[in-house]
C-alpha positions as CSV (number, residue, x, y, z in Angstrom):
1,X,-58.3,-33.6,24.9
2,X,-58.2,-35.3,27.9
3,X,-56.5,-33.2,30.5
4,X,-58.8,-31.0,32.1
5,X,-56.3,-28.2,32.9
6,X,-54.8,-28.1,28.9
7,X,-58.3,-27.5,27.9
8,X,-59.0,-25.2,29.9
9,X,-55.8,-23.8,28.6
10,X,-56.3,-24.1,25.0
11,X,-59.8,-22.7,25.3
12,X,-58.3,-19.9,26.9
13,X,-55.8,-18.9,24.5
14,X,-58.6,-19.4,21.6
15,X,-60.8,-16.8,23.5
16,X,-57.9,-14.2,23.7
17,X,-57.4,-14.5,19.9
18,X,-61.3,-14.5,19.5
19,X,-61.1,-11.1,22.0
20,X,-58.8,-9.3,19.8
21,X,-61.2,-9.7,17.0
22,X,-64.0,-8.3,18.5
23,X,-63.1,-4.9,17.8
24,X,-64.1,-3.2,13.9
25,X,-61.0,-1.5,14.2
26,X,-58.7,-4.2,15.1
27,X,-60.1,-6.5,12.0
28,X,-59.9,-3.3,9.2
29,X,-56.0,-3.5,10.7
30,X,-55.9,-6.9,10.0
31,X,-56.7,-6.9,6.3
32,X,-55.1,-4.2,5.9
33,X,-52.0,-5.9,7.4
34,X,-52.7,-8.7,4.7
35,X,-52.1,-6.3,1.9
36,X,-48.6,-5.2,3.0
37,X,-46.5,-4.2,6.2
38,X,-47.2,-0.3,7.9
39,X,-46.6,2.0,9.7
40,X,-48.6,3.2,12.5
41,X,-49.3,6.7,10.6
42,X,-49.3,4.6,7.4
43,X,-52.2,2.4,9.1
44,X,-53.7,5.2,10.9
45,X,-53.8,7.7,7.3
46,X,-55.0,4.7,5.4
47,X,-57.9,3.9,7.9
48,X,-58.9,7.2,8.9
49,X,-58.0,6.4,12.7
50,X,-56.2,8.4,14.4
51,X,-52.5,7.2,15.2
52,X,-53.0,6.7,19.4
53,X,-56.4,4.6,18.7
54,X,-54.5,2.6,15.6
55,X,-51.6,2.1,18.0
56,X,-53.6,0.9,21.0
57,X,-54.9,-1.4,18.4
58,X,-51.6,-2.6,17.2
59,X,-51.3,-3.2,20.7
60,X,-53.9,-6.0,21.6
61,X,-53.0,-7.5,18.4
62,X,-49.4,-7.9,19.2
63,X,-50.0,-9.0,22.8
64,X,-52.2,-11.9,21.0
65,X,-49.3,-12.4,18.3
66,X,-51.3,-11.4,15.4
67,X,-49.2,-9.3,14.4
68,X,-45.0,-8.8,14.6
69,X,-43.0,-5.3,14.8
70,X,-39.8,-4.8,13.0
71,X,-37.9,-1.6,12.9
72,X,-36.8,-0.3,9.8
73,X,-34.6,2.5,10.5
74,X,-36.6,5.0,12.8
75,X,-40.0,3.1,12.1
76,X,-41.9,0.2,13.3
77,X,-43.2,-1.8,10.6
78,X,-46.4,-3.9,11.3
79,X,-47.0,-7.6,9.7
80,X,-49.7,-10.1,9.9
81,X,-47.7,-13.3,11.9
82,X,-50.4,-15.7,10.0
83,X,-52.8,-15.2,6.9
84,X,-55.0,-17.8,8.1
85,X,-56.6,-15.0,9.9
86,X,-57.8,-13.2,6.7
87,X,-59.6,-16.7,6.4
88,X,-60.8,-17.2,9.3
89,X,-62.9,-13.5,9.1
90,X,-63.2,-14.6,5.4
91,X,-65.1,-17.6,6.7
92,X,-66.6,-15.4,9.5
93,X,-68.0,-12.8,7.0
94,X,-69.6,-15.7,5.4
95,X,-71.4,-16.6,8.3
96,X,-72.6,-13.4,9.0
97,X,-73.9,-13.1,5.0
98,X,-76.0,-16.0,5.4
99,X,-77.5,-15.0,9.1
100,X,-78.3,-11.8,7.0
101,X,-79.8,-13.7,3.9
102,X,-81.9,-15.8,6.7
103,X,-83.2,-12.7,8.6
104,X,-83.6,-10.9,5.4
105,X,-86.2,-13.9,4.1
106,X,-87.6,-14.4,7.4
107,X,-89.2,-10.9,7.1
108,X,-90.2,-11.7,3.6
109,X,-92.0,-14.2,4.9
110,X,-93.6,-12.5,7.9
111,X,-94.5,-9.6,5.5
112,X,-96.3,-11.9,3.2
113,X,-98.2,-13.8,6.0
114,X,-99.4,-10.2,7.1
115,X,-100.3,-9.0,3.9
116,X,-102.7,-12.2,3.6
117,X,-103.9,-11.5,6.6
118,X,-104.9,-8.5,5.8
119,X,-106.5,-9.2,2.5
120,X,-108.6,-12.3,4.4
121,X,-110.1,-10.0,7.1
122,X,-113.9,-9.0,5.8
123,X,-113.6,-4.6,5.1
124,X,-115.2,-3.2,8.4
């Protein structure tokens, strides 16, 4: 991109999707959301939240337009607007698996360079 100011914009608008996915709460709705359309209570039962935080969640995800409302009769029915978003955490949770893996041998590692250590030192 070569304007300056739509930049700024676009990286803007990628951070408020990123901020509504920096909440465990707000992703569980998501997949959840992938599976079928709910209710608040529907969501909230399903989850184990309770319905005001489900519903504050609803509501940062609707303000970011990851999600739609629709009435049906009485009742607001939740939907995911785009299941791209499944894959994106998909990909995400992939990431994060592979950070873990890494860690995970780096201590392997340092645990077996201690353990040498150990046996090389002279008993005292």
């Amino acid at each position: 991109m070569n304007n300056p100011q739509l930049t700024q914009e676009v990286s803007q608008l990628h951070a408020d999707i990123c901020s509504a996915l920096a909440d465990p709460k707000r992703i569980l709705l998501i997949y959840a959301l992938a599976e079928k359309p709910y209710s608040v209570n529907e969501l909230a039962e399903e989850l184990g939240l309770s319905q005001p935080a489900t519903s504050r969640a609803l509501k940062v995800l609707r303000e970011r337009g990851l999600v739609s409302a629709q009435r049906q009769g009485t009742t607001l029915e939740y939907h995911l607007t785009d299941m791209r978003l499944v894959d994106a955490l998909n990909m995400l949770r992939a990431v994060l698996r592979d950070r873990l893996a890494y860690n995970a041998n780096l201590m392997d590692s340092a645990d077996e360079i201690n353990l040498a250590m150990e046996q090389d030192q002279p008993d005292q």
